[in-house]
C-alpha positions in Angstrom: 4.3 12.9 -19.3 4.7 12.8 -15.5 6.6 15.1 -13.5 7.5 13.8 -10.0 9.3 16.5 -7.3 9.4 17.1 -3.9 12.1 15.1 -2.9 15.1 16.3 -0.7 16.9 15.6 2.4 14.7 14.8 5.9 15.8 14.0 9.1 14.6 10.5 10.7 10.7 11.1 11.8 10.5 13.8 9.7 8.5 14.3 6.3 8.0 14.8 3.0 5.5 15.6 0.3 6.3 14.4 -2.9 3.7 15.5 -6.0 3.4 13.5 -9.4 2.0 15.8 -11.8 0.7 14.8 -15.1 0.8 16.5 -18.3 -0.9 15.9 -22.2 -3.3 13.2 -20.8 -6.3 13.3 -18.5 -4.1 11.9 -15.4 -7.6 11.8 -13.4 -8.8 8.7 -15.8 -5.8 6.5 -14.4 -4.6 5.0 -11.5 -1.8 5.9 -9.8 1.2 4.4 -8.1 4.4 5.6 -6.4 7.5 3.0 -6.3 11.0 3.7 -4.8 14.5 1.8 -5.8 17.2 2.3 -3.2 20.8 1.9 -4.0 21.9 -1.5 -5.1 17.8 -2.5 -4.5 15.3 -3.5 -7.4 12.2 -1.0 -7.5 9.3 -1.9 -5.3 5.8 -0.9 -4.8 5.0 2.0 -2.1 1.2 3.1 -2.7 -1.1 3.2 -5.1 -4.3 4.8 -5.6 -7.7 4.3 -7.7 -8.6 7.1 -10.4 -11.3 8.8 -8.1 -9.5 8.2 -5.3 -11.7 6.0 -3.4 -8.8 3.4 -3.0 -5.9 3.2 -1.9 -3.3 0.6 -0.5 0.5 0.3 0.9 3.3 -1.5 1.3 3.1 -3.1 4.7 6.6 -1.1 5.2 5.1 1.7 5.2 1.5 1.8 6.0 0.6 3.6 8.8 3.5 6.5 8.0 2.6 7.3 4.4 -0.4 8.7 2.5 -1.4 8.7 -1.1 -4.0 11.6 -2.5 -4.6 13.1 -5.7 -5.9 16.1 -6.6 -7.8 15.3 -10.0 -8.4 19.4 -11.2 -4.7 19.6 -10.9 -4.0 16.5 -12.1 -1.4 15.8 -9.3 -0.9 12.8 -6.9 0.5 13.7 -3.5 2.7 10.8 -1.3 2.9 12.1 2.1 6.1 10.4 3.7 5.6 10.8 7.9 8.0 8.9 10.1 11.0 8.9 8.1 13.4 6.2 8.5 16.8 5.8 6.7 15.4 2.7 4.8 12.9 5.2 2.9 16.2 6.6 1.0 16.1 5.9 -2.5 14.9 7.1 -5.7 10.8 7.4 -5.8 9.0 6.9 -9.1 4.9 8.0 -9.9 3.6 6.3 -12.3 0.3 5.4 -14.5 -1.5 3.7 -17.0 -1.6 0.1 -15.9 -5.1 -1.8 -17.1 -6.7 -2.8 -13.8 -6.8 -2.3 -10.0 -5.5 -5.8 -9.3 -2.0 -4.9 -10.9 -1.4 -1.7 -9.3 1.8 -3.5 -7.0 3.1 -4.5 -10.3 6.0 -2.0 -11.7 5.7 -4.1 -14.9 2.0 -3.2 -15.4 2.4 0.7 -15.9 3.0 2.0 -19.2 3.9 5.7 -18.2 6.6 6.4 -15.6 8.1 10.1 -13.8 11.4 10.4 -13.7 12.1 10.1 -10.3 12.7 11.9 -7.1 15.8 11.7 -4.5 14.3 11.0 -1.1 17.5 10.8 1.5 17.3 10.2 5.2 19.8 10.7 7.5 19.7 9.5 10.9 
């Protein structure tokens, strides 16, 4: 089970940690993404990082502002929002357990999703 939180309300080019925290597996053995759906939007990739945490990669919308970590003796995964825009408003999802690094921008490839977070920005 995964157990996202952190989310709230920021003000434009502020921040926001959000944590992912996972619970009856051995989180540390997966991958790990964060996705977001905004209002209205479908659900698209934000980050992703590898199982030790020697990788990670971004959405060209927000690389630069973000940051993925994890903490694998806590079995949490951090996402670091910097620079907050209104466009980062919407619903942010962690999840885990797709079969390969190569599929780690594809929602479709996890089997195991949190239930989301509420990220708003106001400007």
């Amino acid at each position: 089970q995964l157990q996202a939180s952190g989310g709230g309300l920021v003000q434009a080019g502020g921040s926001l940690r959000l944590s992912c925290t996972a619970s009856g597996r051995t989180e540390s053995a997966y991958d790990m993404g964060w996705f977001r759906q905004a209002p209205g939007k479908e659900r698209t990739f934000v980050a992703g990082i590898s199982s030790d945490g020697g990788l990670t990669i971004y959405h060209g919308s927000v690389e630069g502002r973000f940051t993925i970590s994890r903490d694998n003796a806590k079995n949490t995964v951090h996402l670091l929002l910097n620079s907050a825009k209104p466009e980062d408003t919407a619903v942010y999802y962690c999840a885990t357990g797709m079969t390969a690094w190569r599929w780690v921008r594809y929602g479709n490839k996890y089997k195991y999703w949190g239930q989301g977070t509420q990220v708003t920005v106001s400007s």
